[in-house]
PASEZA-20879 format. One line per 8 residues: their letters; for each residue x, y, z of C-alpha. Coordinates in pm, 1 decimal. Example, Ala and Ser with C-alpha at 12.3 -4.5 7.8 and 13.67 -1.06 7.14 Angstrom:
BEGIN
as	1230.0/-450.0/780.0  1367.0/-106.0/714.0
//
This chain:
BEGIN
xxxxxxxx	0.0/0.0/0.0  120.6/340.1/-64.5  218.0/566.8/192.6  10.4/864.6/347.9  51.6/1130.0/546.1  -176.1/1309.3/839.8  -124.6/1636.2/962.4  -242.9/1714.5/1333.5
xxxxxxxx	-281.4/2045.3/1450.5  -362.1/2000.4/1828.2  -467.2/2344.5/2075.9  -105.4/2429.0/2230.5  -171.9/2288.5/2586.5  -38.2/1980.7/2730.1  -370.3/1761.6/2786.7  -442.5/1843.8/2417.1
xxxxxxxx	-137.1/1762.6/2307.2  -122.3/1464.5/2495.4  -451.1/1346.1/2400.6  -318.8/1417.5/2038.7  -17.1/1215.4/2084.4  -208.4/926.1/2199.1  -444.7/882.0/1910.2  -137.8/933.1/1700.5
xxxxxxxx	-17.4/608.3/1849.4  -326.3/436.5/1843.1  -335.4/519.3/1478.5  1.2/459.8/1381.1  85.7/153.9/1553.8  -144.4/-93.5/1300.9  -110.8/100.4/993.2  265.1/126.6/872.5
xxxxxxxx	173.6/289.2/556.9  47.8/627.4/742.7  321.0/869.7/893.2  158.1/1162.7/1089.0  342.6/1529.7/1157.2  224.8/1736.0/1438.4  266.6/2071.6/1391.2  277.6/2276.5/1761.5
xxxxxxxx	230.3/2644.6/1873.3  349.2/2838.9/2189.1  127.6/2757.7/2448.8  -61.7/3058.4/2593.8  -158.4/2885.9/2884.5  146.5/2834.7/3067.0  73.8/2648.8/3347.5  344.5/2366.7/3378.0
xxxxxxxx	699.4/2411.1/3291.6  777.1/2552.6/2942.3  1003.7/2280.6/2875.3  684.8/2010.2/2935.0  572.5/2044.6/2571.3  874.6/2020.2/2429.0  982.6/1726.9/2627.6  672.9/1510.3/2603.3
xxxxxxxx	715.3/1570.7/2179.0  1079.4/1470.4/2197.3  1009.2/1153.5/2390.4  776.0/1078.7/2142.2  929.5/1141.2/1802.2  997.9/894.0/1566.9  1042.9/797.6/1167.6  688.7/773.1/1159.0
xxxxxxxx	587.5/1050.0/1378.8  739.6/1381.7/1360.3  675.0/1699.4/1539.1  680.7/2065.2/1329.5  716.4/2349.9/1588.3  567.6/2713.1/1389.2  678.5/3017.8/1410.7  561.1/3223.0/1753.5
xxxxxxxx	305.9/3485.9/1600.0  221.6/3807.5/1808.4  -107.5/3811.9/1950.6  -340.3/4092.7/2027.9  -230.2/4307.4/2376.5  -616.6/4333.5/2431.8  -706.0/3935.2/2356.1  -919.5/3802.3/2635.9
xxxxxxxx	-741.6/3488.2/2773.4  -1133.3/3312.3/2761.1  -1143.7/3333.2/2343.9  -725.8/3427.8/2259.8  -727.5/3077.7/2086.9  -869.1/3278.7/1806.7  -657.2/3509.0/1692.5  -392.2/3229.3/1783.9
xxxxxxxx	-521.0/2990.6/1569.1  -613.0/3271.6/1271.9  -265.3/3411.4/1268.9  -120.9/3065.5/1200.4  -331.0/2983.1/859.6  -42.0/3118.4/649.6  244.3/2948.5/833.4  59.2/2622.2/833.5
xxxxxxxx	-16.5/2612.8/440.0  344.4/2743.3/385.7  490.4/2375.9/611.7  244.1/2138.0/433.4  359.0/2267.7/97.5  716.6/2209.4/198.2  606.0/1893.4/336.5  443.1/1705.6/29.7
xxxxxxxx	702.2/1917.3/-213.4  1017.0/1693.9/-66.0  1098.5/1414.0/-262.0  984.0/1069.5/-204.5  673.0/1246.2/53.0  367.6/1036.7/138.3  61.2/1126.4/1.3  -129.4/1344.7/239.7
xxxxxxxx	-429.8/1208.4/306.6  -571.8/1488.8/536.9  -577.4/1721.1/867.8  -725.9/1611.6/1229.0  -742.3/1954.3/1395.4  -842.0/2010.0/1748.8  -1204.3/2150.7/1779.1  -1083.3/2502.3/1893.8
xxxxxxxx	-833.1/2452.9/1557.9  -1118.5/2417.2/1287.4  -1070.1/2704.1/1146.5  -729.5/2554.6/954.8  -983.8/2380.3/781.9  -992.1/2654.7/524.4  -611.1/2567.2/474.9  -673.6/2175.6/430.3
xxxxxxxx	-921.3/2280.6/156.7  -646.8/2461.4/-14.5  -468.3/2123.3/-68.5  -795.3/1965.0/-163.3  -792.2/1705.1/151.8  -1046.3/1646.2/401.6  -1051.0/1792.2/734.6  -1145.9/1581.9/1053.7
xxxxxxxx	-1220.5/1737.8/1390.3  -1068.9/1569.3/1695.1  -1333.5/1639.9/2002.3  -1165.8/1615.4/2339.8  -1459.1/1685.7/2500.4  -1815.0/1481.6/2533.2  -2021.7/1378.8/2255.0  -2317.5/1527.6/2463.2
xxxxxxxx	-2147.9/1876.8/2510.2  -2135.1/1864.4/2101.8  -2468.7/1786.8/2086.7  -2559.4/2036.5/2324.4  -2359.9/2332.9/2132.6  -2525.3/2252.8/1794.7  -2830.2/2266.3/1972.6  -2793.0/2573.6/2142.3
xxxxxxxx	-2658.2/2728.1/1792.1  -2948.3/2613.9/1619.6  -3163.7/2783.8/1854.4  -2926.6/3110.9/1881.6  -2928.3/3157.0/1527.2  -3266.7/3064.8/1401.1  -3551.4/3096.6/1745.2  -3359.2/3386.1/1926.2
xxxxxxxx	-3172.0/3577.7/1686.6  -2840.3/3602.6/1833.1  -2988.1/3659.5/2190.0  -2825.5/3423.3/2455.0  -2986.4/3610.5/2734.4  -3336.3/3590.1/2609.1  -3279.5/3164.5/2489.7  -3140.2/3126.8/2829.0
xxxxxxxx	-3421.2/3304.8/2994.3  -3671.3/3115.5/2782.2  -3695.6/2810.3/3055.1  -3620.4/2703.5/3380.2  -3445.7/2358.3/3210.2  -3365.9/2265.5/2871.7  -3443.9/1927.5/2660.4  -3106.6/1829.8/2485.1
xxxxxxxx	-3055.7/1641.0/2201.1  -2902.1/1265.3/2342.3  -3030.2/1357.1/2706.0  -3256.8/1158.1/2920.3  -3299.3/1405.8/3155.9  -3359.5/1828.7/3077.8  -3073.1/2006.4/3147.4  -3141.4/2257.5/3466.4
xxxxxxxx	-3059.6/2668.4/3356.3  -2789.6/2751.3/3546.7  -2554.8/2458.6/3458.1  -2619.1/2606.5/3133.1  -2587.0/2943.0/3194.6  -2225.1/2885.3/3398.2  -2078.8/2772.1/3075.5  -2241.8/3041.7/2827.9
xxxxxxxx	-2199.7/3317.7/3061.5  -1988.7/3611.0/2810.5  -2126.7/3706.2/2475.6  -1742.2/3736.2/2345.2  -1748.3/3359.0/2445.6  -2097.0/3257.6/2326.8  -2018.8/3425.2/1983.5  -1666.8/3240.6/1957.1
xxxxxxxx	-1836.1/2880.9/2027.0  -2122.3/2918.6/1793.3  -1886.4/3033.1/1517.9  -1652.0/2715.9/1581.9  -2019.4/2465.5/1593.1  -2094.2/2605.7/1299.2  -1756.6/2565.3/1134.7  -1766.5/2207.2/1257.4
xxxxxxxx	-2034.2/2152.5/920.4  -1765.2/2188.3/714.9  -1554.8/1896.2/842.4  -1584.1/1519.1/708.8  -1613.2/1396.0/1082.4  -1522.7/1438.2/1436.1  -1335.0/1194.9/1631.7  -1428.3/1184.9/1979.8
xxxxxxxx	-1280.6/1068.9/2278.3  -1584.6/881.6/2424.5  -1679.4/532.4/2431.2  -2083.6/462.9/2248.5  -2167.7/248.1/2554.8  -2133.4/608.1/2768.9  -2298.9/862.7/2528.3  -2563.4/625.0/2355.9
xxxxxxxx	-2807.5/884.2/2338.1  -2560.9/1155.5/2216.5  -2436.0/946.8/1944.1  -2731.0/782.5/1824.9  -2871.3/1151.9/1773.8  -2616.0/1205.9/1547.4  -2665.3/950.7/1350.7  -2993.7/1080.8/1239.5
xxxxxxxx	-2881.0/1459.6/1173.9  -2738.1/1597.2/869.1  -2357.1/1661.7/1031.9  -2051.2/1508.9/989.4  -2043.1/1156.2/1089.9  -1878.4/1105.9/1478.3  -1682.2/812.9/1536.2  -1605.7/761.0/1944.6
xxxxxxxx	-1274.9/599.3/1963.2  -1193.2/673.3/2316.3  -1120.4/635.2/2594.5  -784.3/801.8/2522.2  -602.8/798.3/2836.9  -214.2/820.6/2958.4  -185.9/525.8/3093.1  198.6/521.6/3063.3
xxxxxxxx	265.6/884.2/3225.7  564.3/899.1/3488.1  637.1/1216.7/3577.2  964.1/1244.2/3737.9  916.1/1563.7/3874.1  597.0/1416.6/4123.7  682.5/1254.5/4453.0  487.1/942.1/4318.7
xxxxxxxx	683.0/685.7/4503.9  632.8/827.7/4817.4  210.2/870.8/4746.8  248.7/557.8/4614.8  420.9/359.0/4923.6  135.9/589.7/5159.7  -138.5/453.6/4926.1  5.1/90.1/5014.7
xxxxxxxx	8.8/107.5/5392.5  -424.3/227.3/5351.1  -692.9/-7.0/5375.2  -849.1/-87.4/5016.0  -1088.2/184.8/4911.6  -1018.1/417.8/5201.9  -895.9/767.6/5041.9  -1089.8/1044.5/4865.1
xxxxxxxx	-841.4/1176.0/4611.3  -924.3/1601.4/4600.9  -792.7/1730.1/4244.6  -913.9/1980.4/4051.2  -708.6/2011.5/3696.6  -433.5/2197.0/3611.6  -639.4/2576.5/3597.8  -871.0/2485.2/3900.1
xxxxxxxx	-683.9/2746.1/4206.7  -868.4/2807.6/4517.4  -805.2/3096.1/4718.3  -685.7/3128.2/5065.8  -1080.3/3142.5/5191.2  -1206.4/2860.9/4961.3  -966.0/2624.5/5086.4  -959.3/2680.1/5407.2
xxxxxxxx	-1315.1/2539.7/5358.4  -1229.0/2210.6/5202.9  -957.0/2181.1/5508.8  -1237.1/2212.9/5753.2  -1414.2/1956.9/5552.7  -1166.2/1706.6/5531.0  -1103.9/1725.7/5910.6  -1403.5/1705.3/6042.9
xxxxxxxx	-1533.0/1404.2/5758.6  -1214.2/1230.8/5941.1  -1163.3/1050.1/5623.1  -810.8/964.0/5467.0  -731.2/1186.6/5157.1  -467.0/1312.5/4905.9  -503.4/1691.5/4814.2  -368.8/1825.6/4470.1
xxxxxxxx	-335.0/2185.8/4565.6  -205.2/2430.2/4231.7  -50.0/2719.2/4484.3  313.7/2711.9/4542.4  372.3/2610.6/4816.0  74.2/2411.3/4868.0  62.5/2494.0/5232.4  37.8/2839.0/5154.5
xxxxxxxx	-339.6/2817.1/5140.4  -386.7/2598.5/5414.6  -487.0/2663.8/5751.2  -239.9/2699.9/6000.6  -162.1/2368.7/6172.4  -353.0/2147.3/5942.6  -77.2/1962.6/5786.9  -11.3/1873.6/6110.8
xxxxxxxx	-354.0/1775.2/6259.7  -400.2/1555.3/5956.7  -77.6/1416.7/5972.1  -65.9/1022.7/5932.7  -425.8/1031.5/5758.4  -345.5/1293.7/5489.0  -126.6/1404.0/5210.1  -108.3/1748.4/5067.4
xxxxxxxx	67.4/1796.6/4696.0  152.3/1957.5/4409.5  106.6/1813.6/4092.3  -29.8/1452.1/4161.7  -8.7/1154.4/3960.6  -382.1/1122.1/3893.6  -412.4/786.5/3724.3  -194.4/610.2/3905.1
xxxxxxxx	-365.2/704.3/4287.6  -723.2/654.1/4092.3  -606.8/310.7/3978.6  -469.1/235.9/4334.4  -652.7/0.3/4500.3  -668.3/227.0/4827.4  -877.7/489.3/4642.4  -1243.8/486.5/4693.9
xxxxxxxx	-1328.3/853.5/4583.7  -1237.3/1095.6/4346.0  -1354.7/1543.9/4459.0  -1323.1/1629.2/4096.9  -1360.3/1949.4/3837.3  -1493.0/1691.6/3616.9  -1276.3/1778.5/3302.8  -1369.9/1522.2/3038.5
xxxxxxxx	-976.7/1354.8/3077.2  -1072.4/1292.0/3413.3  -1464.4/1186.7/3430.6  -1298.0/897.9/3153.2  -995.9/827.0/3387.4  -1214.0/782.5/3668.3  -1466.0/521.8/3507.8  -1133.9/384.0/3334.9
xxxxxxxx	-1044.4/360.4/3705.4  -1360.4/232.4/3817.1  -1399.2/507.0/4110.1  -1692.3/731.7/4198.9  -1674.4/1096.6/4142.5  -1805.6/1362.1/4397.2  -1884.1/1661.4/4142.0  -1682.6/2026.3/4163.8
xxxxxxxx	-1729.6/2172.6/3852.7  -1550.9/2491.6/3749.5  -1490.1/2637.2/3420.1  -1545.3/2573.9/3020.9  -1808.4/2258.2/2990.0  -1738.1/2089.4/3313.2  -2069.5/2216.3/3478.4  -2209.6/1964.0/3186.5
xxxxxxxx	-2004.2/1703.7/3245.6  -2112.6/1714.6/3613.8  -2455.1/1698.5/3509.4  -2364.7/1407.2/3304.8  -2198.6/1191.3/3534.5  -2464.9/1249.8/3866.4  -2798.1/1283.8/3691.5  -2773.4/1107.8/3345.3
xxxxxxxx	-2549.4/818.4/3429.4  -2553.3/775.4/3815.8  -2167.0/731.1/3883.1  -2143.9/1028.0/4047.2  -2284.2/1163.3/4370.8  -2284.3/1594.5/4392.3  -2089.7/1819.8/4547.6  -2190.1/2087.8/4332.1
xxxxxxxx	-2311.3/2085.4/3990.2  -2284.1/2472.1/3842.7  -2033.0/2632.2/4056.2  -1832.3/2823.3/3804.6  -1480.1/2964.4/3884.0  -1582.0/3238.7/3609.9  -1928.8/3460.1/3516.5  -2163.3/3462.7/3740.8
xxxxxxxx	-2115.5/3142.2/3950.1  -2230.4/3018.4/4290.7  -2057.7/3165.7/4574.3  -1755.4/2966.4/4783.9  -1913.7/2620.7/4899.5  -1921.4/2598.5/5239.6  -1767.4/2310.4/5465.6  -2094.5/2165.4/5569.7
xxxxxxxx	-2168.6/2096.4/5210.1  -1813.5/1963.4/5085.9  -1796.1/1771.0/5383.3  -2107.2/1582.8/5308.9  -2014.7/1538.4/4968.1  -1727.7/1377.7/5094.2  -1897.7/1183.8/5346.4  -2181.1/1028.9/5047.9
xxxxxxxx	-1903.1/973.1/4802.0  -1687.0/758.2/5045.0  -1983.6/593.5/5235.7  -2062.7/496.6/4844.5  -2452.7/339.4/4771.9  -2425.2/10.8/4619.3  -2618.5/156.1/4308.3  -2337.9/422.4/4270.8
xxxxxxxx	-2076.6/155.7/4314.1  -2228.6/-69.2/4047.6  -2300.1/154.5/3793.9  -1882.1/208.9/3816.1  -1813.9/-105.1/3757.8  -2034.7/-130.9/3460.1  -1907.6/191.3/3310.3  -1524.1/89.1/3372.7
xxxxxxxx	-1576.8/-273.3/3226.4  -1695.7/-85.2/2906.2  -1449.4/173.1/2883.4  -1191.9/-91.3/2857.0  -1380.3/-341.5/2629.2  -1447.2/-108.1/2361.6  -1080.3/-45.7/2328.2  -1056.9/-453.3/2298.7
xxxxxxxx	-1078.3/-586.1/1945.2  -1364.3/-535.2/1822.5  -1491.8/-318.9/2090.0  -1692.0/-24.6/1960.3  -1404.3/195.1/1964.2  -1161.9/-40.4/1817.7  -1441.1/-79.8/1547.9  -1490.1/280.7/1479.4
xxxxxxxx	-1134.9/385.6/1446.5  -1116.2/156.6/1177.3  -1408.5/293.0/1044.7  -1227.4/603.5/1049.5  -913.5/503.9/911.8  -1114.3/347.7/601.8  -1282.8/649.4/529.4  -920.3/823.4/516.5
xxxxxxx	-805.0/553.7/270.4  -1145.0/550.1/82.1  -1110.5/920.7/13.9  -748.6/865.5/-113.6  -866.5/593.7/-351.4  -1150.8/807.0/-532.7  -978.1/1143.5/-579.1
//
């Protein structure tokens, strides 16, 4: 067979990139005919060490996949940090037509067969168009928060006429496409909260119609609904090949043999594990609530905490009090406490990576939602599928969110999560056995990343 080329074009931050880098593998590794080049920009979002990107890309090169670093473009002094993706992505068009030229120009190159962009990168679909190749949209988020912005498009453009306040005042709770349940107002309205924001997302859904299919990291047996909806629309077909997890990371830099060895000396399903992403900061007030609630639930936990140092936050004296029972980080190596078998709980943000490392994980989640769709996700995990038990579900770090949580609350979100119903405990199971069977041969995702890689070659073949 003759060789072809992808092109990924992933959003400059190091989940993306590392989801990116995954399904590059899980692409690459059965199909020796396909090379794929991953072309990176300067993060704007420099959370972790600026050397992070550029290390997890060089551990990861080879003949087969190559990494293509752009040149830095200026952005905008007055760019809002929500929506700066956009000129970001804009001002890289040119740069990214001018390195596929080069690419397919050098002798002996692979055909190129076409672009998977990053859903906040869709609008370099105008530049795969200019080398007559499909574009494909890779969704790191849920199938159900797609459905749910090409619903709430629809309706913005056609029933409100470009009036978010008026669709959002419009009901108390929404029916979604691929939902069971109607979707309450505010966990809505947390997420669509800026009309810089709103206009930036409907502009991308509707940019989405001019893809030839989004790959999503979801499993069908998680988002039936969602992805049975989609069958019947007129959109771009979505294959779910996920989950796409990490499962090798080991970061050097985190004490993880010494949370490891403390995991080992706990009785089996004992600790709540308290992390909240790599944006999700409390301030000094905030968590000197979640310190009063660990204390007084008395339970044993491990607390990611962003600040440096983490103690800086805390409560004076409560390292101490919780000494023996309790471990306060930095950075924490998420997947491998969730997969310990000490861990019985999981305080999360609910970013998508982590609701699917969780059921990967087989743990229940106690719901903390903060920013960008995780109020959904939330939603998703305690109402729709029952693996989760609520903390919060649309507290937003951003807009107009709910005020700090209080102890009493956290605390007996805690205390449900870790006393765990049997219901809760099953539906886990169920949802973890899935996740890993459909990456199995000839599990649904297994199936449908074929399905996607045949649709690659198919287009190839008739053009």
């Amino acid at each position: 067979m003759k060789k072809v080329e992808l092109i990924f074009i992933p959003t400059p931050t190091i989940s993306h990139l590392t989801s990116a880098i995954q399904l590059a593998h899980l692409l690459l590794s059965p199909h020796p005919f396909l090379s794929i080049t991953i072309f990176i920009f300067k993060d704007p979002f420099p959370t972790r060490s600026p050397h992070q990107m550029q290390s997890l890309c060089s551990s990861s090169a080879n003949d087969r996949l190559r990494f293509f670093t752009l040149p830095e473009q200026p952005i905008p002094g007055d760019a809002k940090k929500v929506t700066i993706l956009k000129p970001l992505v804009e001002y890289q068009k040119q740069n990214v037509a001018d390195a596929v030229a080069n690419l397919i120009a050098a002798p002996d190159s692979p055909t190129l067969a076409g672009f998977v962009v990053d859903m906040f990168c869709i609008p370099m679909v105008d530049v795969a168009k200019q080398f007559s190749v499909p574009t494909f949209v890779f969704y790191t988020s849920s199938a159900s928060f797609l459905s749910l912005l090409f619903h709430l498009q629809e309706l913005y453009d056609h029933e409100f006429n470009h009036n978010m306040d008026q669709l959002l005042n419009s009901a108390t709770e929404f029916a979604v496409p691929g939902f069971k349940n109607p979707i309450p107002r505010k966990v809505i309205s947390t997420m669509f909260y800026d009309k810089e924001t709103n206009e930036w997302a409907f502009d991308i859904a509707r940019k989405f119609g001019e893809a030839s299919g989004f790959l999503v990291n979801t499993f069908s047996e998680l988002e039936s609904g969602a992805i049975n909806w989609f069958a019947n629309q007129n959109l771009p077909p979505v294959y779910a090949v996920g989950p796409i997890l990490n499962l090798k990371e080991k970061n050097p830099q985190i004490k993880r043999d010494e949370i490891l060895k403390w995991l080992d000396e706990q009785p089996p399903s004992s600790v709540v594990l308290l992390c909240f992403g790599s944006m999700g900061m409390f301030n000094e007030s905030q968590s000197k609530e979640i310190a009063d609630a660990l204390e007084r639930s008395g339970v044993r936990f491990i607390w990611s905490i962003r600040q440096v140092p983490p103690e800086s936050v805390l409560p004076e004296g409560f390292v101490g009090r919780t000494r023996g029972r309790g471990k306060v980080m930095g950075w924490a190596p998420q997947m491998e406490i969730l997969e310990h078998p000490a861990t019985g709980g999981f305080v999360s943000h609910c970013g998508w990576n982590s609701v699917l490392e969780s059921l990967w994980s087989g743990v229940a989640v106690a719901t903390w939602p903060m920013y960008a769709e995780q109020q959904l996700n939330a939603f998703q995990m305690a109402v729709e599928l029952g693996v989760a038990v609520e903390v919060s579900l649309d507290y937003s770090m951003v807009g107009a969110g709910e005020e700090e949580l209080r102890a009493e609350k956290i605390e007996a979100g805690i205390r449900k999560l870790m006393e765990g119903s049997e219901e809760i405990k099953k539906a886990v199971m169920v949802k973890s056995e899935e996740s890993k069977k459909a990456t199995m041969e000839d599990g649904s995702s297994f199936n449908d990343l074929n399905r996607f890689i045949n649709h690659v070659f198919h287009n190839i073949n008739t053009h």
